[in-house]
C-alpha angles and dihedrals in degrees: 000000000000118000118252085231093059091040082051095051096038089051088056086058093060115130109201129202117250111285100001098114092048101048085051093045091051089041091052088066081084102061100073093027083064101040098039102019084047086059092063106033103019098192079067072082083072081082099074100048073054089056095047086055097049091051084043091059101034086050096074103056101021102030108216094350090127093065096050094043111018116022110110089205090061101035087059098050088048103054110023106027094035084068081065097036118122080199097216119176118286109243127243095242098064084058100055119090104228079066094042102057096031076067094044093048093046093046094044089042090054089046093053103042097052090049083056083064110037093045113146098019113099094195102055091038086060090046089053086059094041083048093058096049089053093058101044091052095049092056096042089054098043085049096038093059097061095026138038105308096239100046091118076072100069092053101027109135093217090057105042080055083056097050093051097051094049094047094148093017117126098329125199104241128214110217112206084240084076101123088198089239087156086231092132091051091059099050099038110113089222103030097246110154114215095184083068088072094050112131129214097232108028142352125318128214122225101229099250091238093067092051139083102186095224095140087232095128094035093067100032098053110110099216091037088239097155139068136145115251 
């Protein structure tokens, strides 16, 4: 387990590609449009089935590109909880995939079964959404503050559908000059360490579901051996 007071050093070092931070920070702003303006006009929920649409576009082409540059979930982790965070270690547990789709089927389950519901009225279908969102707020902040701020990310449901749907879809590639510094672990949003798919002969894929696609540990690799293709 790795110390709040290293995590902290080590996130002053970030380098960042070019406009990243301010399309997150823009992108943040729905977050609490959606969860406090919802309250109040619950059709303001429709934004997140706009939302679904948009990764499920950009997932074909960019893999999970949406959730690193455009999620508002996990803008807003990243930049604002991540301020409280005592940034411990993501478990292990939040990474493998039994975990990962027994969340996916209970929260879909849930989803589903309150549109059911609420089918033909405008007004509770958008507070399902808005509902959803709630929730899923609520457990990735309870989670962000003892552990990495964006931890929700390596079991959202939303994100794991995007992973499997951009299975060979710019992938991060391991080139064999990866010394295996562990550089790119400590400023992955998620912890997810790409030395560990180098190959001995040739170069290794990280899988897209364990990858955000934020660039961090493109630019800050010291022997640039990593890029999406």
């Amino acid at each position: 387990m790795i110390a709040p007071e290293k995590n902290q050093k080590s996130r002053s070092r970030i380098q960042e590609i070019c406009c990243r931070k301010p399309s997150q920070l823009l992108m943040s702003l729905l977050l609490p449009l959606v969860v406090i303006g919802g309250y109040f006009c619950p059709r303001i929920g429709f934004t997140v089935l706009g939302l679904i649409t948009l990764f499920m576009v950009i997932a074909g082409f960019r893999g999970r590109f949406y959730c690193g540059w455009l999620c508002p979930m996990g803008a807003f982790h990243e930049r604002f909880l991540g301020l409280f965070s005592l940034q411990r270690a993501i478990l292990p547990v939040f990474k493998s995939s039994w975990f990962r789709w027994l969340l996916f089927v209970l929260m879909m389950g849930l989803m589903s079964s309150r549109l059911y519901l609420a089918w033909g009225d405008s007004k509770a279908i958008g507070a399902v959404f808005r509902m959803m969102w709630v929730l899923s707020t609520g457990l990735a902040i309870g989670l962000g503050l003892y552990f990495k701020p964006r931890v929700w990310c390596t079991v959202c449901p939303m994100g794991s559908l995007q992973g499997v749907s951009s299975r060979n879809t710019y992938l991060l590639t391991v080139e064999d000059s990866c010394v295996q510094c562990r550089k790119c672990w400590e400023v992955c949003p998620i912890s997810t360490y790409p030395g560990a798919f180098k190959q001995e002969e040739g170069s290794g894929q990280v899988p897209s579901i364990e990858c955000l696609r934020c660039s961090n540990c493109v630019v800050n690799c010291p022997k640039k051996a990593l890029s999406f293709q």
